[in-house]
C-alpha positions, -999 to +999 in steps of 0.1 A: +752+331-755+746+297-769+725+291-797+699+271-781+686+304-763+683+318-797+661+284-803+639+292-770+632+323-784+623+314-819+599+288-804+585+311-781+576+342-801+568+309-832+596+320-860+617+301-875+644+322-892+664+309-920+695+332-915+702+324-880+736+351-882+708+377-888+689+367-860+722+369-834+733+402-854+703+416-836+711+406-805+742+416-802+753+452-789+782+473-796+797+466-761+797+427-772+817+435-806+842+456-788+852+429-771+851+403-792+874+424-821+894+387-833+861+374-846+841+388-875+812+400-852+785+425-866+767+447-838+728+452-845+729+492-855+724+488-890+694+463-885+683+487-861+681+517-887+661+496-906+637+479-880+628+518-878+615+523-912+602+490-912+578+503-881+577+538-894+559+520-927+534+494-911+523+511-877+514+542-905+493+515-927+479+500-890+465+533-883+454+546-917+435+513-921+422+516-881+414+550-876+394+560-912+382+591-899+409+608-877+431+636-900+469+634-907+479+652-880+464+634-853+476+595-872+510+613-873+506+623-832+499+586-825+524+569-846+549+592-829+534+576-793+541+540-807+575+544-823+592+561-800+618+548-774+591+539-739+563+524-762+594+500-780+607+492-749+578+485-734+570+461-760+608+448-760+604+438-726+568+420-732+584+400-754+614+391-729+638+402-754+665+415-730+675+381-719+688+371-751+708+402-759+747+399-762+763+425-738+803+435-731+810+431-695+808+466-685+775+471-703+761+437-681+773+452-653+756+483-654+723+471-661+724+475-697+701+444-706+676+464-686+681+503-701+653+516-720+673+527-747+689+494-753+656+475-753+639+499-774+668+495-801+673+459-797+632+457-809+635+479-834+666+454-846+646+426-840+621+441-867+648+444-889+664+407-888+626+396-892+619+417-923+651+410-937+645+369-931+609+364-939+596+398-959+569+426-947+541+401-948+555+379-916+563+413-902+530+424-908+520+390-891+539+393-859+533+430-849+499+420-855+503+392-824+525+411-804+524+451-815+490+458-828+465+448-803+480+471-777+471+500-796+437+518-785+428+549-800+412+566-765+440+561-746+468+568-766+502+574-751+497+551-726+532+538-730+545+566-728+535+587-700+502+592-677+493+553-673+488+554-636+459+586-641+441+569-668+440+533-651+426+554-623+402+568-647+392+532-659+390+519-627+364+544-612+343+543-647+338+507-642+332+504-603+368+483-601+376+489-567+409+512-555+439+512-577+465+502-549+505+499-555+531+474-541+566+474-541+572+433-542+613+437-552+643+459-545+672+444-564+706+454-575+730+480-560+720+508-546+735+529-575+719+509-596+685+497-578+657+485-600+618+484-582+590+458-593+558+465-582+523+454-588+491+472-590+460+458-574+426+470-584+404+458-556+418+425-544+432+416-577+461+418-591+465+433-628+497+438-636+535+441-626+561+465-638+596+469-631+620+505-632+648+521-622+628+546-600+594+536-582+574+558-602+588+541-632+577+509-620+540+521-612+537+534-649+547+501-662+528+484-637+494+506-649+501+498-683+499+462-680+469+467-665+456+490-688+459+465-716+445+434-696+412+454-689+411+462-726+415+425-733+382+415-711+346+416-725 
C-alpha cells in the first residue's frame, strides 16, 4: 500500500494527521505483520482497544446530551446498538475504509477487506489513531460528520437488525410507493460469493448494500435508505 492512498484518504474524510506511522498502524492487520516479520511493523489491535473506549466515552455523552429524558437503561440499550460490531461496520464501510486496509495474502484472498469483523475493528482503530493524533475534540468533530447524524432515536437498531421492516414501515406511512429489491451483482467465488443489491421505493432508487448472503445485502441496502429519507425535509 503506497502512501499516497493514505493521502486520498486523509483528503477525503478532511484530516490531516501529524503521525502518519499512526495512521498506517491502523490500517494494518495482523495477517499483514505476519508476513512482513523483518520489518518493525505494528498491527492495529492496540489502537483498536482504544478506539473502543474512545466510542464507549463520546457516543455515551452523544446520547446523554440528545436524549434528556430517556432513563439509563434505555441510553445504555442504544449505545450498545451503535458500538457494536454491524453498526461499526456499517459505518466502516460508509466511509470506504476497507480499501485502504493492509491484508496478508491469505486474509485478501478470502475476502477479509470485506468481513464484518475486520471492518468493524479497523473503525474502531481508526478512532484510536485519530484521538491519539489530534485529541477528543477532532474526534468529537468527525463522529459528528460521519457517526452522529445517523443516529435516530425511533428507529434505533437499524444497523443492526430489522432495516428492511421498518423501511417498509416508513415507506407505507409516507405514501412512498412499494419497497422493491434488486440483485445488480454476483461477484467472487462461489464459496465466497458477495450480493449487491438496491432497493427501489417506487421508481426510485434509495440505496445499495452489498453482503455475503442476499438478505445481508437487502438489510444494508434498507439502511441506506433509511438514513437518506431521514436526511430529506
Amino acid at each position: 500500500m503506497k502512501n499516497d492512498n493514505f493521502d486520498e484518504l486523509q483528503q477525503t474524510l478532511q484530516l490531516t494527521f501529524k503521525r502518519t506511522k499512526l495512521l498506517r498502524q491502523a490500517f494494518t492487520h495482523t495477517s499483514y505483520v505476519n508476513e512482513h516479520k523483518r520489518g518493525f511493523v505494528q498491527d492495529n489491535e492496540r489502537l483498536e482497544f482504544l478506539g473502543d473506549a474512545v466510542l464507549q466515552l463520546l457516543v455515551s455523552e452523544y446520547l446523554f446530551a440528545t436524549y434528556p429524558k430517556r432513563p439509563e437503561g434505555e441510553l445504555t440499550r442504544m449505545r450498545a446498538s451503535v458500538v457494536c460490531e454491524p453498526s461499526l461496520a456499517y459505518f466502516a464501510e460508509r466511509l470506504d475504509l476497507g480499501k485502504h486496509v493492509l491484508l496478508g495474502r491469505g486474509e485478501e484472498q478470502l475476502g477479509g477487506r470485506h468481513r464484518q469483523a475486520l471492518l468493524a475493528d479497523l473503525f474502531e482503530s481508526f478512532i484510536g489513531a485519530i484521538f491519539l493524533d489530534a485529541g477528543i475534540e477532532r474526534t468529537r468533530t468527525f463522529l459528528e460528520a460521519h457517526m452522529f447524524p445517523y443516529i435516530e432515536s425511533n428507529d434505533f437498531g437499524l444497523l443492526m437488525k430489522d432495516a428492511k421492516s421498518k423501511l417498509q414501515e416508513r415507506s407505507q406511512h409516507y405514501g412512498l410507493g412499494p419497497v422493491e429489491y434488486r440483485i445488480l451483482e454476483e461477484r467472487g467465488p462461489a464459496h465466497d460469493r458477495e450480493f449487491v443489491v438496491e432497493v427501489n421505493l417506487g421508481e426510485e432508487r434509495y440505496g445499495v448494500g452489498a453482503g455475503r448472503t442476499k438478505k445481508e445485502a437487502e438489510q444494508r441496502a434498507a439502511a441506506e435508505a433509511w438514513n437518506k429519507l431521514a436526511q430529506e425535509p
